[in-house]
C-alpha positions as CSV (number, residue, x, y, z in Angstrom):
1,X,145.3,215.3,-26.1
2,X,144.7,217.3,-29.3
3,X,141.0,216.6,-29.9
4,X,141.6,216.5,-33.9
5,X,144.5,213.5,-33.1
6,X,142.3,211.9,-30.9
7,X,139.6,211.6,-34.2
8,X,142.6,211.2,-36.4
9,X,143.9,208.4,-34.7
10,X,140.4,206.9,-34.1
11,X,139.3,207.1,-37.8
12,X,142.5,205.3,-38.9
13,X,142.2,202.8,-36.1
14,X,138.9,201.9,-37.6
15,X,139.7,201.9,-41.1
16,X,142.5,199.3,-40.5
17,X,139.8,197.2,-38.7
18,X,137.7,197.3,-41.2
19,X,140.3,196.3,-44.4
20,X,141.4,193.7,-41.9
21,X,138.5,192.2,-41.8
22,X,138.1,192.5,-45.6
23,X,141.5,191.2,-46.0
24,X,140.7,188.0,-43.8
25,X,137.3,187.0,-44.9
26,X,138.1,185.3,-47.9
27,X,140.9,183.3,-46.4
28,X,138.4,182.1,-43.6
29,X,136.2,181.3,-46.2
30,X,138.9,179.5,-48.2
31,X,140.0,177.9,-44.9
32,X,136.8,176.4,-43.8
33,X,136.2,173.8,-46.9
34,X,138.3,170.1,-46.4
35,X,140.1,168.2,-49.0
36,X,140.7,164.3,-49.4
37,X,143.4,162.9,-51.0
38,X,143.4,158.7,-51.8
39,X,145.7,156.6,-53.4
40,X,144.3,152.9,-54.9
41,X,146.6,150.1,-55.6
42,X,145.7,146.5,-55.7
43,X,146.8,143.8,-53.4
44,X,150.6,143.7,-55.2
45,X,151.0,147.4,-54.8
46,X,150.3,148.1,-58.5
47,X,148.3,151.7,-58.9
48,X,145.0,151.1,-60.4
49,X,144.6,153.9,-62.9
50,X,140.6,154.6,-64.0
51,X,139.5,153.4,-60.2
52,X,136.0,154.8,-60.1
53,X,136.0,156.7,-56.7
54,X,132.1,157.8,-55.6
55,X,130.7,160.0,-53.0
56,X,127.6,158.6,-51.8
57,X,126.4,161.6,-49.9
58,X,126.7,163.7,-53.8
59,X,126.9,161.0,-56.1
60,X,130.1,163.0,-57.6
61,X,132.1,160.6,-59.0
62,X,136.0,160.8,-60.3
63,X,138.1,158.8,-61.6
64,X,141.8,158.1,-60.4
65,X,145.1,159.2,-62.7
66,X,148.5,157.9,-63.4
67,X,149.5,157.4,-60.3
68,X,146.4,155.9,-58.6
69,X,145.5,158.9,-57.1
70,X,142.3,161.1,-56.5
71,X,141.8,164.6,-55.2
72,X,138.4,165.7,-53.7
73,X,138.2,169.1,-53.1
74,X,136.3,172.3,-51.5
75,X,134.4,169.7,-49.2
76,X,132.5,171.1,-46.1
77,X,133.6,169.9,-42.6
78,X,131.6,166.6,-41.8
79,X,131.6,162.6,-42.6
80,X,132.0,161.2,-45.9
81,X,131.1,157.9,-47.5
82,X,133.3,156.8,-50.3
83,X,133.0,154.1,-52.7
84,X,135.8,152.7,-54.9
85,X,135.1,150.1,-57.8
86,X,137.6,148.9,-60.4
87,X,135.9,146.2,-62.9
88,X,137.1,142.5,-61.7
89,X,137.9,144.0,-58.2
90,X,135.3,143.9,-55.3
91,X,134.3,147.3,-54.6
92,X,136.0,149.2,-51.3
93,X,134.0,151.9,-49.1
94,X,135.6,154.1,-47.0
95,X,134.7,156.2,-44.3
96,X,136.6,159.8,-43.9
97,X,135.9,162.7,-41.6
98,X,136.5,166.3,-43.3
99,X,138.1,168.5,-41.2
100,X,138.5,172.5,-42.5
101,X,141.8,173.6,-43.9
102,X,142.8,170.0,-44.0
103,X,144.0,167.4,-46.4
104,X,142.6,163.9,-45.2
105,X,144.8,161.2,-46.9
106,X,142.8,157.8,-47.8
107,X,144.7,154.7,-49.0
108,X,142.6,152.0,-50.4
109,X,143.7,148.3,-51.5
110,X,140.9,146.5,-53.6
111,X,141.3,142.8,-53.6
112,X,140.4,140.3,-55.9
113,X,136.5,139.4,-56.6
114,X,135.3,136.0,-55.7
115,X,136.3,133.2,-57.9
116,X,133.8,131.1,-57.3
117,X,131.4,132.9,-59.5
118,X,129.7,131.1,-62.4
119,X,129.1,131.8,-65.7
120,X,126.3,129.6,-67.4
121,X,126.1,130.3,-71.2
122,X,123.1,128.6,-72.9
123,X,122.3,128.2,-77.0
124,X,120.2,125.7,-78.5
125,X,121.7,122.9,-80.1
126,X,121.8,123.4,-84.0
127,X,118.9,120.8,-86.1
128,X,121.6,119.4,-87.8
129,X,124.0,118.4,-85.3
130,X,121.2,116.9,-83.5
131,X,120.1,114.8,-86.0
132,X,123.8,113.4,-86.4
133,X,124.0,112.6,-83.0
134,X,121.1,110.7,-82.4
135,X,121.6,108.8,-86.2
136,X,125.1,107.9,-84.1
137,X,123.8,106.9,-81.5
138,X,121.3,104.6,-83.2
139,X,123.4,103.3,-86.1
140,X,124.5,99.0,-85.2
141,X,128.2,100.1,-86.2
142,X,130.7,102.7,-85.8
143,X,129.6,105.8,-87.7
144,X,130.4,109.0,-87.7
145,X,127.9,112.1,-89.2
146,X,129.2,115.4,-90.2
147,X,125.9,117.2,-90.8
148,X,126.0,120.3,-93.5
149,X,125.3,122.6,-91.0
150,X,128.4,122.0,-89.2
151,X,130.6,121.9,-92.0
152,X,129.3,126.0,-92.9
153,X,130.2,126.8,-89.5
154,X,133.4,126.3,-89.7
155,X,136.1,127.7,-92.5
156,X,136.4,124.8,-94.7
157,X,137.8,125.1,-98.2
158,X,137.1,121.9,-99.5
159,X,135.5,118.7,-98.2
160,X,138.6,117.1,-96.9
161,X,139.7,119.9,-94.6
162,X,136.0,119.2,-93.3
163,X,136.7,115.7,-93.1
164,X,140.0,116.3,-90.9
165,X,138.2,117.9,-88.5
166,X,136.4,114.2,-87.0
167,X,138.0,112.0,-84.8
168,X,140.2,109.2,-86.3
169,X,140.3,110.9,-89.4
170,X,143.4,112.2,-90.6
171,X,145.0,114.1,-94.0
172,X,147.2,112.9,-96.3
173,X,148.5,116.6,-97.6
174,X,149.8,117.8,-101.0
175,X,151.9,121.0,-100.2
176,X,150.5,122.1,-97.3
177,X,146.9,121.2,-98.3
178,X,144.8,118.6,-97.5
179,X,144.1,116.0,-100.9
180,X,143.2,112.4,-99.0
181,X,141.8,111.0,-95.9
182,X,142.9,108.3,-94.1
183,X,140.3,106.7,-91.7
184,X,142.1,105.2,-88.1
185,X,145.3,105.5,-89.7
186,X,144.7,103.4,-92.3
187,X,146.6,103.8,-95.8
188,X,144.5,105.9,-98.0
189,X,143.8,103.5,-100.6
190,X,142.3,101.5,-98.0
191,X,139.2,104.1,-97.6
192,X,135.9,103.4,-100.0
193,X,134.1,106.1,-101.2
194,X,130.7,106.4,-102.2
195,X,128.0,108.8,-103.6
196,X,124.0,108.4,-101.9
197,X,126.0,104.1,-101.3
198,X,126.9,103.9,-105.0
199,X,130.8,103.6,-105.5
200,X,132.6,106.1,-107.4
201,X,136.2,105.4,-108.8
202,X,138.7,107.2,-108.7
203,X,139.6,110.0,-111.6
204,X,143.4,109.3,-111.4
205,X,144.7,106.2,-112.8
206,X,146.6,103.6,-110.7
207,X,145.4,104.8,-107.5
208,X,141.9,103.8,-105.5
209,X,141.6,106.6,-103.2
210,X,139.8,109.9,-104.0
211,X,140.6,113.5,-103.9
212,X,138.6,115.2,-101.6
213,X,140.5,118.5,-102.2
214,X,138.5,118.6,-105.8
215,X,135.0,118.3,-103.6
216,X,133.6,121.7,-102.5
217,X,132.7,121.9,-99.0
218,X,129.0,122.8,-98.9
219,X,128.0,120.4,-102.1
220,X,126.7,117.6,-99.7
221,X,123.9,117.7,-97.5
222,X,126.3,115.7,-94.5
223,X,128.9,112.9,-94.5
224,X,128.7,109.6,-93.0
225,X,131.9,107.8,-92.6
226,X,131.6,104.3,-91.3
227,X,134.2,103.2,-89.0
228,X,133.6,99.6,-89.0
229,X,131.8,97.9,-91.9
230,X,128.6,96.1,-92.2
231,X,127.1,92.5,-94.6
232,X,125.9,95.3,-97.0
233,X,128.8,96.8,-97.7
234,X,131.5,96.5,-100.2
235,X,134.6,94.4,-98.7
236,X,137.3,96.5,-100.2
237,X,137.0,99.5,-97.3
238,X,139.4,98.1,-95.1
239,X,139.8,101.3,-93.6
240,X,136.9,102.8,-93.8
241,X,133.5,103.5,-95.5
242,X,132.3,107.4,-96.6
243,X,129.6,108.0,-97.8
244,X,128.7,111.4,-99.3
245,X,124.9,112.6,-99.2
246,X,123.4,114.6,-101.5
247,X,121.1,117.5,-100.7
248,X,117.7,117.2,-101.8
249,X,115.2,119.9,-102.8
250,X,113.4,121.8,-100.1
């Protein structure tokens, strides 16, 4: 053989070695990193879309698209601890071995949380209402307080919406809003009204009852309306006894 061939053919032989091996390196590199693939639904099948999916071993965490999916890529060969939580779910962990130049599939089904948790909310008991109960609770006949403070809590126009919100107590309405009370269901004519216990007629003639409509809400430190009626009482409040209070100065 020509000894110039010979070095010819050698050189070349080595060359295409060597841009083979430049050629391949990068796809072994490429080739050795794993990828895993899950899909989270709930226990009807329904994707869960914002899924918070967690890799304990990095802390990386994604989130899940659309379709319920996740991708987690360019992961080295090994074991892998993953965590999925979706709020009102119970959280799932998975794990998923990472093999090189492969696409590990994961599905995950989060079921319900626990409904036997409990919730205990807590909140002191306003001064006002508590005063009106105990003064209930105390009083020798039926009787009924609606303390100021409760009556600014809620969105009362005038003192007879306030009124309609008690038990036993209904309105008598004038187009759509309340103007009378009527006490166990009792006409309202039936119903004596007073101011601090003195009586206080009515402002329209031929008629007993008063408009509570004309009475702003938070005029009156509370409202006592007596169900039943005692020996100090007038007679004529068959249906019932009211009794605005005043407020006094602090």
């Amino acid at each position: 053989m020509n000894p110039l061939l010979f070095r010819s053919t050698y050189r070349l032989a080595i060359l295409a070695f060597a841009l083979n091996f430049l050629v391949a390196s990068p796809a072994h590199a490429q080739g050795a990193k794993g990828t895993i693939r899950g899909h989270v639904v709930d226990p009807a099948g329904d994707v869960l879309q914002g899924a918070q999916v967690t890799i304990e071993q990095s802390n990386a965490s994604i989130s899940t698209d659309a379709q319920g999916d996740f991708y987690i890529r360019d992961l080295a060969p090994g074991t892998y601890a993953i965590s999925v939580t979706y709020v009102g779910f119970a959280p799932s962990n998975k794990t998923v071995d990472v093999v090189a130049g492969q696409v590990i599939t994961v599905e995950v089904k989060l079921e319900v949380a626990s409904q036997n948790e409990q919730v205990l909310v807590t909140a002191e008991r306003a001064a006002g209402e508590a005063e009106a109960i105990n003064r209930e609770r105390s009083a020798d006949n039926v009787l009924q307080v609606l303390p100021a403070d409760v009556i600014r809590s809620l969105p009362n126009a005038n003192l007879a919406d306030a009124l309609g919100r008690l038990p036993s107590v209904t309105l008598e309405r004038d187009e759509g809003e309340g103007k009378y009370i009527q006490v166990r269901g009792t006409a309202p004519r039936l119903t004596n009204t007073t101011i601090d216990g003195i009586n206080v007629p009515s402002p329209e003639s031929g008629v007993r009852q008063i408009k509570f409509d004309a009475i702003p809400a938070d005029i009156v430190e509370s409202v006592e309306i007596n169900k039943t009626l005692q020996a100090n009482m007038e007679g004529d409040g068959i249906g019932g006894f009211v009794n605005l209070v005043t407020k006094s100065a602090t």
